[in-house]
Each structure stands twice: as structure tokens, then as C-alpha cells.
MDAnalysis code that builds the backbone (N, CA, C; Angstrom):
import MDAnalysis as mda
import numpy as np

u = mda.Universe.empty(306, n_residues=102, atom_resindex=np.repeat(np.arange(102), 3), trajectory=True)
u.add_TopologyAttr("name", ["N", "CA", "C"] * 102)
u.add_TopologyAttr("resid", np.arange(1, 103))
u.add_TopologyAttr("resname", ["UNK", "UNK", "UNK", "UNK", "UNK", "UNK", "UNK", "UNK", "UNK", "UNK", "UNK", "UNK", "UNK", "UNK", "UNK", "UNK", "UNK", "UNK", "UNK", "UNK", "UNK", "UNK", "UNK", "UNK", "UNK", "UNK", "UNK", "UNK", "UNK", "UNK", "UNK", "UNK", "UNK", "UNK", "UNK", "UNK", "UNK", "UNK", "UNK", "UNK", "UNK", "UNK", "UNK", "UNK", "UNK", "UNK", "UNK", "UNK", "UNK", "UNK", "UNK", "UNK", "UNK", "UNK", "UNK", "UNK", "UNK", "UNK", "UNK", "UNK", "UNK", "UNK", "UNK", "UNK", "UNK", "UNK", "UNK", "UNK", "UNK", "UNK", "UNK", "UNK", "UNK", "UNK", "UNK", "UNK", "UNK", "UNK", "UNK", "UNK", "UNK", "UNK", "UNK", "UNK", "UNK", "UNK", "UNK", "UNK", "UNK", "UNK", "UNK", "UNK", "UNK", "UNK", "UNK", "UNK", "UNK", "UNK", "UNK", "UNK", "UNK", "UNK"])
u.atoms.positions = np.array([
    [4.612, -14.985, 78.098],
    [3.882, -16.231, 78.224],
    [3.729, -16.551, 79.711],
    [2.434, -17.318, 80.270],
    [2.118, -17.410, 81.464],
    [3.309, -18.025, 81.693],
    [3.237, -18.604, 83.253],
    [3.830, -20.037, 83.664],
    [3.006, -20.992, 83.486],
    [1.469, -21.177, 83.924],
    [0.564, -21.953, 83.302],
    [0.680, -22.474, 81.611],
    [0.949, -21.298, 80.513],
    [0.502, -22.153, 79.723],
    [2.513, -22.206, 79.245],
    [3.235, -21.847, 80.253],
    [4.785, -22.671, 80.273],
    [4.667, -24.595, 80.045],
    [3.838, -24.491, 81.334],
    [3.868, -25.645, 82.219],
    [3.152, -26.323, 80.951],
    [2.198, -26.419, 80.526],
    [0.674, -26.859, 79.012],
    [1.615, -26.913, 78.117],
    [2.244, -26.132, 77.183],
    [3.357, -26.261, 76.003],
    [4.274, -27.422, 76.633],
    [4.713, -27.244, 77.504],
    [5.687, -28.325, 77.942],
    [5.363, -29.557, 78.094],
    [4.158, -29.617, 78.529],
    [3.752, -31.139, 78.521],
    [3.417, -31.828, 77.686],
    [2.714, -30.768, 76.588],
    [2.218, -31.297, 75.086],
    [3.028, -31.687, 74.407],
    [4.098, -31.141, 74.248],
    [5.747, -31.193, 73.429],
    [6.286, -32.226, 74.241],
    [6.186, -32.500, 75.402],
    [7.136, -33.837, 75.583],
    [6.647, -35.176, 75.501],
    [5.110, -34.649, 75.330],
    [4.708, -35.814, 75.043],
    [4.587, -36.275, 73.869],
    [4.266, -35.487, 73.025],
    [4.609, -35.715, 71.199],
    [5.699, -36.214, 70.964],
    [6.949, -35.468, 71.734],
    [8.332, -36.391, 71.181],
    [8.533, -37.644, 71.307],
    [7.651, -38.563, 72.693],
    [7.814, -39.459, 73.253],
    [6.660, -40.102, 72.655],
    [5.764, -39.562, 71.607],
    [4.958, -40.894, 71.073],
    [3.969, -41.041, 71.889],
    [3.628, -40.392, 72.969],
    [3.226, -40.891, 73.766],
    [1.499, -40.232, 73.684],
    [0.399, -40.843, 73.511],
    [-1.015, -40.328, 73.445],
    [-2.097, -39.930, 74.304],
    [-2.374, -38.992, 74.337],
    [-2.990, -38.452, 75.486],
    [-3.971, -39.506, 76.212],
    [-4.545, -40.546, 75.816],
    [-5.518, -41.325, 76.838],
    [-3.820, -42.524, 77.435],
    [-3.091, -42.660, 76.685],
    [-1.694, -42.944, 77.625],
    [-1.241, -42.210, 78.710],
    [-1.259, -40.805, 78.621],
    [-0.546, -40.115, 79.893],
    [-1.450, -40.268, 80.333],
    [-2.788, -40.008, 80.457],
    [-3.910, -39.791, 81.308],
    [-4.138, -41.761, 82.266],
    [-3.380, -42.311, 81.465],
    [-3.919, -43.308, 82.053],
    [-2.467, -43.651, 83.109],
    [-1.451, -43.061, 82.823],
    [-0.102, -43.359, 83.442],
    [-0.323, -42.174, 84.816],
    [-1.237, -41.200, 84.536],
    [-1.433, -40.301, 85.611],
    [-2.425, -40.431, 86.528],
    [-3.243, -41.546, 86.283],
    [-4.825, -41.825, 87.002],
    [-5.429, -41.167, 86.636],
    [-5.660, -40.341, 85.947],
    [-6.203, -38.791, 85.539],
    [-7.455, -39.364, 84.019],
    [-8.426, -39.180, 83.726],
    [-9.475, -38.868, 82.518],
    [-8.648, -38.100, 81.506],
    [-8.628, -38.998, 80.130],
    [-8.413, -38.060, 78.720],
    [-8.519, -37.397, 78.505],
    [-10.271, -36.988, 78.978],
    [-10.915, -35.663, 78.575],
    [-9.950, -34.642, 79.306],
    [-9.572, -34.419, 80.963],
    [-8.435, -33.485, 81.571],
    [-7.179, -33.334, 81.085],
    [-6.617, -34.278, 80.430],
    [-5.832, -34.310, 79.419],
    [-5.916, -33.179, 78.124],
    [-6.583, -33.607, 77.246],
    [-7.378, -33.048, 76.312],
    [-7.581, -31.552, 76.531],
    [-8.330, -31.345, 77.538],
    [-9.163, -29.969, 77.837],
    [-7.526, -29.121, 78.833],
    [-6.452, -29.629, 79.552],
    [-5.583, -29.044, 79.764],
    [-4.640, -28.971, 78.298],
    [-4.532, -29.478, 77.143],
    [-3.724, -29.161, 76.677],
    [-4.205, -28.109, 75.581],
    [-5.373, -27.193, 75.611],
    [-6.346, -26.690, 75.044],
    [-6.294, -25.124, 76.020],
    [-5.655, -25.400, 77.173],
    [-5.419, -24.496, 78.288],
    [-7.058, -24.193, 78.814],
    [-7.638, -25.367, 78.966],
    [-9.155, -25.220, 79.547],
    [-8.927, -25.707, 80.921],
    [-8.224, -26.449, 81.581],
    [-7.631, -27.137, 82.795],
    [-6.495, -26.638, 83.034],
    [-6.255, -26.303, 84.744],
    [-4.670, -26.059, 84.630],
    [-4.189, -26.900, 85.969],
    [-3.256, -27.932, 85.246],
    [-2.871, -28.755, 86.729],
    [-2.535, -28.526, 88.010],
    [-2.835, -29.076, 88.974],
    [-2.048, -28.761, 89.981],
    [-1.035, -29.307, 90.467],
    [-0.044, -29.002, 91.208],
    [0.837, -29.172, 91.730],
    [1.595, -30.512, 91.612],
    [0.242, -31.502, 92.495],
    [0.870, -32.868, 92.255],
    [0.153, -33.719, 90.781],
    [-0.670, -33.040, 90.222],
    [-0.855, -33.859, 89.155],
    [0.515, -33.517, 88.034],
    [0.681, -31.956, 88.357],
    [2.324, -31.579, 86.919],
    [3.119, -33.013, 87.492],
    [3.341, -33.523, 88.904],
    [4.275, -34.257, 89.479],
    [4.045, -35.760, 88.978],
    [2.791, -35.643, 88.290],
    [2.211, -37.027, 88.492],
    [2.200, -37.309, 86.610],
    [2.369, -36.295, 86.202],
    [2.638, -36.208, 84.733],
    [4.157, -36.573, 84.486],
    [5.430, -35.806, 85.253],
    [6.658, -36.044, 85.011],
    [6.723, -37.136, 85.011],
    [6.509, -37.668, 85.806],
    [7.322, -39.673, 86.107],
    [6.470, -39.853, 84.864],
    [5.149, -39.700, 84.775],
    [4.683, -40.715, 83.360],
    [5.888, -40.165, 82.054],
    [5.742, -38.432, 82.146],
    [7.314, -38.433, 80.956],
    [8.724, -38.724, 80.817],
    [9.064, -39.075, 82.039],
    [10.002, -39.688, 82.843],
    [11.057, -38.579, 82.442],
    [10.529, -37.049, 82.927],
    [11.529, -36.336, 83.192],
    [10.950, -35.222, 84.517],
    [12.361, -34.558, 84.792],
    [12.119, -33.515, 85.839],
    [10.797, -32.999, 86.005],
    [10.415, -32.638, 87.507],
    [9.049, -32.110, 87.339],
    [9.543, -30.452, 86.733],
    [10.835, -29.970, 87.081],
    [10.942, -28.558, 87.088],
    [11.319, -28.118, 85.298],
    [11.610, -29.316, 84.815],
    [11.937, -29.435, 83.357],
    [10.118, -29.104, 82.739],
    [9.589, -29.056, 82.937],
    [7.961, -28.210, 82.832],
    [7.717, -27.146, 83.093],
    [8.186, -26.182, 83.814],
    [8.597, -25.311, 84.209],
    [9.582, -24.502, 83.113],
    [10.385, -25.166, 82.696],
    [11.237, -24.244, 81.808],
    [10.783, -23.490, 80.415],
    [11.339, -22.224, 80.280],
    [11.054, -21.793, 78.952],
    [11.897, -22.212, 77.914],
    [11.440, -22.756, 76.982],
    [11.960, -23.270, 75.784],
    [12.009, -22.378, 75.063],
    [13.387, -22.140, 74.043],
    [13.939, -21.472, 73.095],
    [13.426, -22.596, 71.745],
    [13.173, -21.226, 70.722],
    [12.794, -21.974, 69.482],
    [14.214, -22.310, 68.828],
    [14.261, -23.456, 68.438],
    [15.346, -24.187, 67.365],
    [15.326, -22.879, 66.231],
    [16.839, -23.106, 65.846],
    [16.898, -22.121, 64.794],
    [15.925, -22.178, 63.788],
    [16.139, -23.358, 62.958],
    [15.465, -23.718, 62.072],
    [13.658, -23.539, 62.421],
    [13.440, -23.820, 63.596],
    [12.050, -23.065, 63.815],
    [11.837, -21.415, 63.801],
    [12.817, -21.089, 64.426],
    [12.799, -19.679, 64.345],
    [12.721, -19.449, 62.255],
    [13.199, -19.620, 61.819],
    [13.318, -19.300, 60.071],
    [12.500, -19.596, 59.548],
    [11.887, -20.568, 60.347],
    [9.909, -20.822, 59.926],
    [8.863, -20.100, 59.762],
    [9.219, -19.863, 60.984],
    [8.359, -18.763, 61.525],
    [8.597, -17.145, 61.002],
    [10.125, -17.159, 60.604],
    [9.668, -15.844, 60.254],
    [9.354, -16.147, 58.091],
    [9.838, -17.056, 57.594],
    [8.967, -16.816, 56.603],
    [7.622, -16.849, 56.350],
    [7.371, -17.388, 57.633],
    [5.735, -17.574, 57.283],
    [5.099, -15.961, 57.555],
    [5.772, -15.263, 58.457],
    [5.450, -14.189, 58.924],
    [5.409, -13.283, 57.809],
    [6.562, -13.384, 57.152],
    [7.478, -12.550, 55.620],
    [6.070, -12.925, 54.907],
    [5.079, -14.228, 54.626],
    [4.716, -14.255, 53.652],
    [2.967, -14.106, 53.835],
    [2.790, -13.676, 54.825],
    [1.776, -13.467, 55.788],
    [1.449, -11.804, 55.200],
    [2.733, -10.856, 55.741],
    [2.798, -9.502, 55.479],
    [2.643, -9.369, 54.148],
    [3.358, -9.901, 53.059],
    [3.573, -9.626, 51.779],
    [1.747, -9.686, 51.272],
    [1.404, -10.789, 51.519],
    [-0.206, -10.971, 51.587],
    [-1.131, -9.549, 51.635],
    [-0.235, -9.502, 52.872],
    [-1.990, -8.521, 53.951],
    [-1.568, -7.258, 52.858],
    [-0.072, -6.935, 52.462],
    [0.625, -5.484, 51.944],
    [-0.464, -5.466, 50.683],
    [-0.103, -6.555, 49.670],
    [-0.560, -7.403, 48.571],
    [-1.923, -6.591, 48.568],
    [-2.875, -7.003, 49.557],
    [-4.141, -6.840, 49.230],
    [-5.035, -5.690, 49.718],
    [-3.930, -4.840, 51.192],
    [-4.457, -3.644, 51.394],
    [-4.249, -2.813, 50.082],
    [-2.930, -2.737, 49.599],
    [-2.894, -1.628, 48.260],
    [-4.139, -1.985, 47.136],
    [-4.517, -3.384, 46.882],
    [-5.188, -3.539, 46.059],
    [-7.029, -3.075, 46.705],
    [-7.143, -3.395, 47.427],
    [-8.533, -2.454, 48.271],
    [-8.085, -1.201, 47.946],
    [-7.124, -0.383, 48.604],
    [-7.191, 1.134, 48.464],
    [-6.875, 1.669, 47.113],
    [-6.283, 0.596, 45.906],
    [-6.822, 1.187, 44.804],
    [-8.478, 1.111, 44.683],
    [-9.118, 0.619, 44.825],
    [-10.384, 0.628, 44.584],
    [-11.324, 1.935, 44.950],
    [-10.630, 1.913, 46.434],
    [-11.253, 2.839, 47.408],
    [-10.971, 4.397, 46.631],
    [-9.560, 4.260, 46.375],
    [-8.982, 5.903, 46.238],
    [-9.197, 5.766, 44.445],
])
């Protein structure tokens, strides 16, 4: 994963936890919704002092944006049943095509 879209996951996620709505940060940052919006889409990528100008509005570390986040267990077990039930699918329906085929 980039550091760019490090920095984009991180901001989106702290701001969801905090309730907090994108024409809110944008307005706690001086910053337009739409840059909001279109960075958390990874169409914008902040710079320097706007990541800086985002922290205080989340009222955490600027370097805490920066960090890679580990998935929660319980996310991790999500993810892989969905994966488990994803495969079983695709298995599911290639054999049923290549009966057809063969």
C-alpha cells in the first residue's frame, strides 16, 4: 500500500470514528468538500500542511496518518470468510461451465 493512500485510509477512518462529516472536516480545514470528497476517493492527494491542517481538525497526531494500521482480528475473520465464500462461488461455477464445455 502507498503512503499516499496510508495517509487517505487514515483520514477517512478517523473521521468515521469521530462522527465527524466530510463538509465538517473540510470546513475545520478551510479546505472545499468537494477536496475532501475527491481525496478520500484517492483523486486528491494532500499536502503536507493541509495532512497538518486535517490532524488538529481530528485532534490527533499528524504522524498518527502516517501509520499502517493492522486489521482487528475480528476484521481479519471477515474478510477471510468473505474470501472462503467468494472462492467456493467462483469453484461452484467454473466446474459447472466446464461441465457444459467438456
Amino acid at each position: 500500500m502507498s503512503l499516499e493512500r496510508t495517509v487517505i485510509d487514515n483520514i477517512k477512518r478517523i473521521r468515521r470514528e469521530k462522527g465527524i462529516t466530510q463538509e465538517q472536516l473540510a470546513e475545520a480545514c478551510n479546505t472545499a468538500t468537494s477536496y475532501i470528497g475527491l481525496m478520500e476517493i484517492y483523486k486528491n492527494v494532500p499536502k503536507l500542511s493541509t495532512i497538518e491542517r486535517i490532524a488538529v481538525a481530528l485532534d490527533v497526531e499528524p504522524q498518527v496518518l502516517f501509520q499502517k494500521t493492522e486489521l482487528d482480528e475480528g476484521t481479519e475473520k471477515k474478510i477471510q470468510r468473505i474470501k472462503s465464500a467468494v472462492m467456493a462461488s467462483v469453484e461452484k461455477e467454473l466446474v459447472h461451465t466446464l461441465r457444459k464445455v467438456l
